[in-house]
C-alpha positions, 0 to 999 in steps of 0.5 A: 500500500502506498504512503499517505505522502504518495498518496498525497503525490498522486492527489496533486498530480490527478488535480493537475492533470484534471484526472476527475474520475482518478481524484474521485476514487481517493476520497472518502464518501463523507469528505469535505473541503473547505476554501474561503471561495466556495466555503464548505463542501460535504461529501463526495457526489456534492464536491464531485458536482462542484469540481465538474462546475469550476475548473479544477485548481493546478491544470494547465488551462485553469487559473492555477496553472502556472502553481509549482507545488512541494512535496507533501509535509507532515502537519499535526496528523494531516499532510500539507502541500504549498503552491508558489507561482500563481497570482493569488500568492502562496497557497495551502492545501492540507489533506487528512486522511480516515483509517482506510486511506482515503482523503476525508478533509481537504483545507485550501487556502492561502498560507 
């Protein structure tokens, strides 16, 4: 079984690549990802609705696409990713996980 951080590696190239149907099958079915655009999403078929609606964040034809992500680090009990290059600044998405491995928090924002 892969490590949460491949786990996360993988996450960020399924949303960079605008891989929907991939990123879908990592999360849990009670997930929810909050941002301050869009506030609180809860579980998967509402976020999948939402990420089919807006462009998906990382790609190269969305907004985000000129972002450089790092590699996973460890935050408390979650994994955090930084994005640099975009026009927003700095940005943050933090990823928690349930006991089968699948993201059940998404946490994006600004650092």
């Amino acid at each position: 079984m892969a490590s949460r951080i491949e786990l996360v590696k993988q996450y960020m190239a399924f949303q960079t690549e605008q891989k929907l149907d991939e990123l879908l099958e990592m999360l849990a079915d009670d997930v929810t990802m909050s941002n301050p655009m869009t506030g609180t999403i809860s579980g998967k078929d509402a976020l999948a609705e939402q990420m089919k609606n807006r462009p998906m964040g990382g790609g190269g034809n969305s907004p985000m696409g000129n972002v450089t992500w790092s590699d996973p680090e460890e935050e408390g009990d979650d994994l955090k990713v930084l994005g640099t290059g975009g026009s927003f600044g700095t940005l943050k998405i933090l990823l928690g996980f349930n006991d089968d491995d699948k993201i059940n928090k998404i946490e994006a924002g600004l650092a």
